[in-house]
C-alpha positions as CSV (number, residue, x, y, z in Angstrom):
1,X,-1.8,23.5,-21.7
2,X,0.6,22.7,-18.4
3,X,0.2,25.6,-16.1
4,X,3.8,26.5,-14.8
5,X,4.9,28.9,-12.1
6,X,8.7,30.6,-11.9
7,X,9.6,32.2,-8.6
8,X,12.7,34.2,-9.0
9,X,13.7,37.6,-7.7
10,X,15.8,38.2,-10.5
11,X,13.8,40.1,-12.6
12,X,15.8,39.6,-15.7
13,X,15.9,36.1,-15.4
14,X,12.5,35.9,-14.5
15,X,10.8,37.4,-17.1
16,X,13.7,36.0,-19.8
17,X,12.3,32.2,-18.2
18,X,8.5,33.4,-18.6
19,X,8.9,34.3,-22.0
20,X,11.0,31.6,-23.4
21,X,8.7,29.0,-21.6
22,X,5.6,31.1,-23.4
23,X,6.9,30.4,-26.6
24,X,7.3,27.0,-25.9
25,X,3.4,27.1,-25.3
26,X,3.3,26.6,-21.6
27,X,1.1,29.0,-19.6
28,X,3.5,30.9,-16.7
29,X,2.9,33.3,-13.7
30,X,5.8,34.3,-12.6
31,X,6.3,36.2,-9.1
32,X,9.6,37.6,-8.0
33,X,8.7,36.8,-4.0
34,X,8.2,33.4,-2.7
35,X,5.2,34.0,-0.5
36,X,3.3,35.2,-3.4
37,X,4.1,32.1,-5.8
38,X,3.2,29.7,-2.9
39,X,-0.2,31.7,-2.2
40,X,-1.2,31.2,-6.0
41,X,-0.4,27.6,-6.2
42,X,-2.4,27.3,-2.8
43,X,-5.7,28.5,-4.9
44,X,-5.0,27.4,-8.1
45,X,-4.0,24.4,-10.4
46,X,-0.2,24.0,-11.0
47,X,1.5,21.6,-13.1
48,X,5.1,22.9,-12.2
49,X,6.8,25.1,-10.0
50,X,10.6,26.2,-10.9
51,X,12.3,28.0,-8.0
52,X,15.3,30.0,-7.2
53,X,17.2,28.9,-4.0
54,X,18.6,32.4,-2.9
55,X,15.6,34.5,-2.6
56,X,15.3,37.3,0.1
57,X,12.2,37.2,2.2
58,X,10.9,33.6,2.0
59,X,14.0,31.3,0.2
60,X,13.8,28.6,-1.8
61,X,13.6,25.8,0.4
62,X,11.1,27.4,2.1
63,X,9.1,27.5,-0.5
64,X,9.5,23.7,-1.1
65,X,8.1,23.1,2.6
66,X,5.2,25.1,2.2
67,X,4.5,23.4,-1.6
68,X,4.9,20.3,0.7
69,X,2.7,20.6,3.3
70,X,-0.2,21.7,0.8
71,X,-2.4,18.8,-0.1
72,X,-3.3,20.2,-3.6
73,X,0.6,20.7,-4.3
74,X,2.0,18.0,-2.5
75,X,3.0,16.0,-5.6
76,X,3.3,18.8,-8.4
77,X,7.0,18.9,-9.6
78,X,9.5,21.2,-8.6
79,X,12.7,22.1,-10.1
80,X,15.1,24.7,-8.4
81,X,17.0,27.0,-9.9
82,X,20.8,27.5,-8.3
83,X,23.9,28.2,-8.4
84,X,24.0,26.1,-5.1
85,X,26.1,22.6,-7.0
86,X,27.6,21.5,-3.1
87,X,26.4,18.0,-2.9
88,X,25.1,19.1,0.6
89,X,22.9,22.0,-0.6
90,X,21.4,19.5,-3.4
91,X,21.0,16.7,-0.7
92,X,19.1,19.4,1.6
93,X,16.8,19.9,-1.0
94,X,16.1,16.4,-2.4
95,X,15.7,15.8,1.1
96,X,12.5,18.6,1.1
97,X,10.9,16.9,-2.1
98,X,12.8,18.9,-4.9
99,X,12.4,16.8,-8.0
100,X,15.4,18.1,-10.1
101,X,18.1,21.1,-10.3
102,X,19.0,23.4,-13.0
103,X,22.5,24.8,-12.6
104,X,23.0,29.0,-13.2
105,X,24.4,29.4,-16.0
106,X,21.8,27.6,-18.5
107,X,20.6,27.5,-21.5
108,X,17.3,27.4,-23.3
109,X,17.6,23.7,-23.7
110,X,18.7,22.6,-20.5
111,X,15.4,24.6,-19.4
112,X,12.9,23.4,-21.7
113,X,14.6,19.6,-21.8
114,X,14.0,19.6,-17.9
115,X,10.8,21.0,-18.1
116,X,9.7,18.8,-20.4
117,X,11.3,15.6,-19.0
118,X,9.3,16.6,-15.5
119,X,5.7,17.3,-17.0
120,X,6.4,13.5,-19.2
121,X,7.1,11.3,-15.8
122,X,4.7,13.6,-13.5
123,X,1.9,12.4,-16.3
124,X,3.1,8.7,-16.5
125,X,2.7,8.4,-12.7
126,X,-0.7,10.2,-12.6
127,X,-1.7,7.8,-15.6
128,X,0.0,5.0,-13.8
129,X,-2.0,5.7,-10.4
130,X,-5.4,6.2,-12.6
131,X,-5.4,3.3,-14.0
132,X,-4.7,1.9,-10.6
133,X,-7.7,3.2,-9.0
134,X,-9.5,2.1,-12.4
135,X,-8.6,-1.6,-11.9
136,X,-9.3,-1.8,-8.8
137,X,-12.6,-0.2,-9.0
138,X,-13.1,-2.9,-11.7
139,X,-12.0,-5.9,-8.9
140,X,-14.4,-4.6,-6.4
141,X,-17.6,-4.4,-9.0
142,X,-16.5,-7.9,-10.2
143,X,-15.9,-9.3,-6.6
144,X,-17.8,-7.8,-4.3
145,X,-21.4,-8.9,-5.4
146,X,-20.4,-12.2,-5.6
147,X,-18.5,-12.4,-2.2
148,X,-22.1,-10.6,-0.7
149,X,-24.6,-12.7,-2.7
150,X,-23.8,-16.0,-1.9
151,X,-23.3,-15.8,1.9
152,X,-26.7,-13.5,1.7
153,X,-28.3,-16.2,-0.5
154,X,-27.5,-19.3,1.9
155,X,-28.9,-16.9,5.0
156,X,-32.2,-16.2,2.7
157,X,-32.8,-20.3,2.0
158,X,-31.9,-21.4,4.8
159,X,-33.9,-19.1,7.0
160,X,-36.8,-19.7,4.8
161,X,-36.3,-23.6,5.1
162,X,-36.5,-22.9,9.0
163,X,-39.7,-20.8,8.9
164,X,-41.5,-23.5,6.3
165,X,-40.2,-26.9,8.3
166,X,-40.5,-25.1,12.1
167,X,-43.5,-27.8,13.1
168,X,-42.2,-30.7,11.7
169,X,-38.1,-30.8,12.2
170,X,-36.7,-32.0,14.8
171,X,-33.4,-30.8,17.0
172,X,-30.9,-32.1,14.6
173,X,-32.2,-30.6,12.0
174,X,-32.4,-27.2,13.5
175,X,-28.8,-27.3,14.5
176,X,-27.5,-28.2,11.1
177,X,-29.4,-25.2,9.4
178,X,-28.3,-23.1,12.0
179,X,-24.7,-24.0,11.9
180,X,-25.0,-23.3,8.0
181,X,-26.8,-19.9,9.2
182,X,-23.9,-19.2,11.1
183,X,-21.1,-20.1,9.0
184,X,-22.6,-17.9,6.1
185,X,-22.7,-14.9,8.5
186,X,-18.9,-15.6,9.8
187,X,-18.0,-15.0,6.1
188,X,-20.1,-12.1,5.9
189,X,-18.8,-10.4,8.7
190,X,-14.9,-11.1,8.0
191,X,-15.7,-9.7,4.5
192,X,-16.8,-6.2,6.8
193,X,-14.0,-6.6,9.6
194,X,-11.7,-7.1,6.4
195,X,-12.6,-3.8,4.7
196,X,-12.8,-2.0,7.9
197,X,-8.9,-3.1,9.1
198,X,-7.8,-2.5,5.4
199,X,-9.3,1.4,5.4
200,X,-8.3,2.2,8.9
201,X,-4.2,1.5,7.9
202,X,-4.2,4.3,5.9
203,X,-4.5,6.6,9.2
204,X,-2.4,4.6,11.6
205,X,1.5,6.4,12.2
206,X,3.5,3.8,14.3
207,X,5.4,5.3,16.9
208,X,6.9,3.6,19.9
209,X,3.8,3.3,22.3
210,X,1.6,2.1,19.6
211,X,4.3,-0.2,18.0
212,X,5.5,-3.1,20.0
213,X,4.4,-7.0,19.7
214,X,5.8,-8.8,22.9
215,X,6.2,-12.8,22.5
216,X,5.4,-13.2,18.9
217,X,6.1,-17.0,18.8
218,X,2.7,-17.0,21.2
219,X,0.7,-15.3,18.6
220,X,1.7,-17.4,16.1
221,X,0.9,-20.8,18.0
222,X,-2.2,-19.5,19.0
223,X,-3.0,-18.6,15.3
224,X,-2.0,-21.8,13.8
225,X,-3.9,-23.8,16.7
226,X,-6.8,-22.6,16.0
227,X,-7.0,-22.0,12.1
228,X,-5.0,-25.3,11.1
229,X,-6.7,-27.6,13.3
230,X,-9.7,-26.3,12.0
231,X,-9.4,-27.0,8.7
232,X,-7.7,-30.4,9.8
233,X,-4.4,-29.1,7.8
234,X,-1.0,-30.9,8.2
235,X,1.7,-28.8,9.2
236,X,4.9,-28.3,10.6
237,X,5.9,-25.6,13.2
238,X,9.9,-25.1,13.5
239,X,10.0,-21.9,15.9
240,X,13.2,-20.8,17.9
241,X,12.1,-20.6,21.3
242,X,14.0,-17.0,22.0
243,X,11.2,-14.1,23.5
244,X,11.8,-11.1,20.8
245,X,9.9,-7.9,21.1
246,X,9.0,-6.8,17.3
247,X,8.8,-3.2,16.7
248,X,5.1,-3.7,15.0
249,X,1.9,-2.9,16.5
250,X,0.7,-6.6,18.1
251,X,-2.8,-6.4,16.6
252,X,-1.3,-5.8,13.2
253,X,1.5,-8.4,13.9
254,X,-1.8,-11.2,14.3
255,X,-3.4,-9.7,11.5
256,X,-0.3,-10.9,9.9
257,X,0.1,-14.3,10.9
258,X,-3.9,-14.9,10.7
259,X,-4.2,-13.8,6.4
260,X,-0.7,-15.4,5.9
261,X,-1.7,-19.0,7.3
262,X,-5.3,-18.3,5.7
263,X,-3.4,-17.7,2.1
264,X,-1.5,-21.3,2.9
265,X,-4.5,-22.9,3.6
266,X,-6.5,-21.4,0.8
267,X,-3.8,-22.3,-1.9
268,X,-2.1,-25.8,-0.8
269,X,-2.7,-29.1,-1.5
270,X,-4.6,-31.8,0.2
271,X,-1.2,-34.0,-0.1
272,X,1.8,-32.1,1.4
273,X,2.3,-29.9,5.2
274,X,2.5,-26.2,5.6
275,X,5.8,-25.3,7.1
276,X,6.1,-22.3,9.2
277,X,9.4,-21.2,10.8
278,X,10.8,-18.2,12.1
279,X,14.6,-17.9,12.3
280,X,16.6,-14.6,13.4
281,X,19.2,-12.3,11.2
282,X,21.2,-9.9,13.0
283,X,18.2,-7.4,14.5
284,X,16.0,-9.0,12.0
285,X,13.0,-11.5,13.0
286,X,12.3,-13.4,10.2
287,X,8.8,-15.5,9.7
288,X,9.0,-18.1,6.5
289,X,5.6,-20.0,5.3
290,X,5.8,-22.9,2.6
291,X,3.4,-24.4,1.1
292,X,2.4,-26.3,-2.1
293,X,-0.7,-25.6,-4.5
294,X,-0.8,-22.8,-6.7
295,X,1.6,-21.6,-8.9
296,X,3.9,-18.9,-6.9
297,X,3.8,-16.4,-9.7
298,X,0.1,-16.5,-9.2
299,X,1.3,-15.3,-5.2
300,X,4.0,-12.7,-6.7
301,X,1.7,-11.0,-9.2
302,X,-0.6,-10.3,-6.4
303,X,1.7,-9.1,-4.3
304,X,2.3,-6.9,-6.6
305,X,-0.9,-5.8,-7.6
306,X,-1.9,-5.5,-4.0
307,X,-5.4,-5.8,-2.3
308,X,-8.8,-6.7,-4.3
309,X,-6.6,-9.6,-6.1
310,X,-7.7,-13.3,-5.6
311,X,-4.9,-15.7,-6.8
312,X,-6.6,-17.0,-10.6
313,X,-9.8,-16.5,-9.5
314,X,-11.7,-17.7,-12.8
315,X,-9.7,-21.1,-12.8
316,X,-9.6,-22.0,-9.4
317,X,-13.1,-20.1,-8.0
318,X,-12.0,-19.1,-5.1
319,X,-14.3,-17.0,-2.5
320,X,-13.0,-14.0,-1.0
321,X,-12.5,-10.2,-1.8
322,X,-8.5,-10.5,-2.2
323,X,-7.8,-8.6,0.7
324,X,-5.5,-10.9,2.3
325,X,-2.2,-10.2,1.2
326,X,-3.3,-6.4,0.2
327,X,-3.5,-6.3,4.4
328,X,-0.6,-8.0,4.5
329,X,1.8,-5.7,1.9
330,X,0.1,-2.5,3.5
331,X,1.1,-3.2,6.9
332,X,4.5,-4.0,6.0
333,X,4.7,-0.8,4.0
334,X,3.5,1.0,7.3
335,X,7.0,-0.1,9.4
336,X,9.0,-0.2,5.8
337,X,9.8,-4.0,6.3
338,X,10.4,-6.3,3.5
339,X,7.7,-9.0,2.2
340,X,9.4,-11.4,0.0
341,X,7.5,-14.0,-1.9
342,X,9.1,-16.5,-4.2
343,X,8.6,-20.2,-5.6
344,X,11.5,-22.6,-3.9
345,X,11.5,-26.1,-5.6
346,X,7.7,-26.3,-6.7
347,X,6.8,-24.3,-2.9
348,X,5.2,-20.9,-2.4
349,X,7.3,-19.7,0.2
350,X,6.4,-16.0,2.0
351,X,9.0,-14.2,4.0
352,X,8.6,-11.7,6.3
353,X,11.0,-9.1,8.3
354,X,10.6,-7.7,11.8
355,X,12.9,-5.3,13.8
356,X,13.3,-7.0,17.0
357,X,13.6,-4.4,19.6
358,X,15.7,-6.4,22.7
């Protein structure tokens, strides 16, 4: 049974909504002061709230604010009740987080229709998000393991080889098995930097001391020196020369560039270059990687799906938690820039948009 509150100081009205939303077999509490509906839905579960605008004492989009700012009400519906139809007033409150209007005069329909259409798409989303959270519970107790065992398994053998052969190996020896040693510990410790950068977004609020990547072109050399070479990977850099300044916080900008160029690596062929080239689009800085391999709907439905999500993992057996591009599409979400990835002519190609700031 959805728990509903009505805040009205029209007692008439008030009681007429309580009782008509009774029969309907919702459960109400219904206060005729705002500050007395907010303090309930401060202490107690609320499915709903439906609010009049023009209230003495604390109005209705007051009330909003305060249902706002409360953690445990931040998301529950609101509808307000008016007779407030200037496109202003209804902007001021859409504005505040009001979720629909009912015009004064109604009827019993209009009421319970709203009502009902608010509780359906309030439990879609909440069904949507669960089963969110349940997937990607599912990725990480499928991944994880995995990505921890074999790294882990490689530093057991190998150490143990060490131990057992210590008298009788020589230098060359010792050096290859440490070189493994170390290359399974790298992976180990990017798979911890990973989930440590990916948890710490969630609290970062760019603002203009904190936001601001100076050179970019620079960081993206330097990243594609050293992670194409590495991997001995043909490729083809087409930068414009111009020094921007990107309104984007420069360790978040490399973070970029570095999982970007690791996702073109990771997916492309042995046969054909990775192209990288930035261009500029009226205040726009625009970064484009190609690349051929996988199949680019493979690249979109992660995008979509977001972190925890390797590209056909079963087929292809890649290593890796899927964090990548789940780095990638949160940062961008953080300065509300646009990630585009699409297939162009058999190529993955990944687009990216920066606000230049000069």
């Amino acid at each position: 049974m959805a728990n509903i509150i009505i805040i009205e100081d029209e007692s008439f009205l008030l009681f007429n909504l309580k009782f008509l939303l009774e029969i309907e077999g919702y459960k109400v509490n219904a206060f005729e002061f705002g500050a007395d509906g907010v303090e309930y839905a401060k202490n107690n579960p609320v499915d709903l709230i439906i609010c009049d605008i023009n209230m003495e004492g604390m109005n209705g989009y007051e009330v909003l604010q305060a249902i706002r700012t409360n953690p445990k009400t931040k998301v529950t519906p609101f509808i307000f009740l008016t007779a407030l139809l200037d496109r202003d007033d209804i902007r001021k409150g859409m504005d505040l987080g009001a979720d629909d209007y009912i015009p004064k005069p109604y009827t019993n329909e209009i009421v319970i229709n709203a009502v009902k259409s608010r509780l359906e798409k309030h439990k879609l989303v909440n069904n949507y998000l669960i089963e969110k959270i349940d997937n990607t519970k599912k990725d990480l107790v499928a991944t994880i393991p995995n990505e921890f065992k074999t790294p882990l398994v490689i530093l057991n053998t190998y150490s143990e080889k060490l131990i057992q052969l210590a008298d009788t190996i020589g230098r060359d020896e010792i050096i290859e098995i440490a070189e493994v040693i170390k290359s399974s510990s790298g992976k180990l410790n990017k798979i911890f930097n990973d989930f440590s950068f990916y948890f710490e977004l969630f609290n970062f609020k760019p603002n203009s001391d904190n936001a601001i990547t100076v050179n970019p072109n620079k960081i993206i050399k330097d990243v594609i020196s050293e992670k194409l070479n590495e991997k001995e990977k043909s490729y083809e850099l087409i930068l414009d020369e111009t020094i921007y300044s990107l309104k984007i916080n420069s360790l978040h900008f490399k973070k970029i560039i570095e999982e970007v160029i690791e996702n073109a690596i990771n997916t492309s062929d042995d046969v054909n270059k990775i192209t990288v080239k930035n261009s500029k689009e009226n205040d726009l800085y625009v970064l484009e990687v190609y690349n051929s391999g996988i199949n680019s709907e493979e690249i979109i439905s992660n995008k979509e799906e977001g972190a925890f999500k390797r590209f056909n993992r079963s087929m292809q057996n890649q290593q890796g938690v899927g964090l990548g591009l789940g780095i990638v599409k949160k940062i961008m979400s953080l300065y509300n820039y646009e990630l585009k990835i699409e297939n162009i002519n058999g190529y993955s190609k990944i687009q990216l948009y920066f606000k230049i700031l000069n």
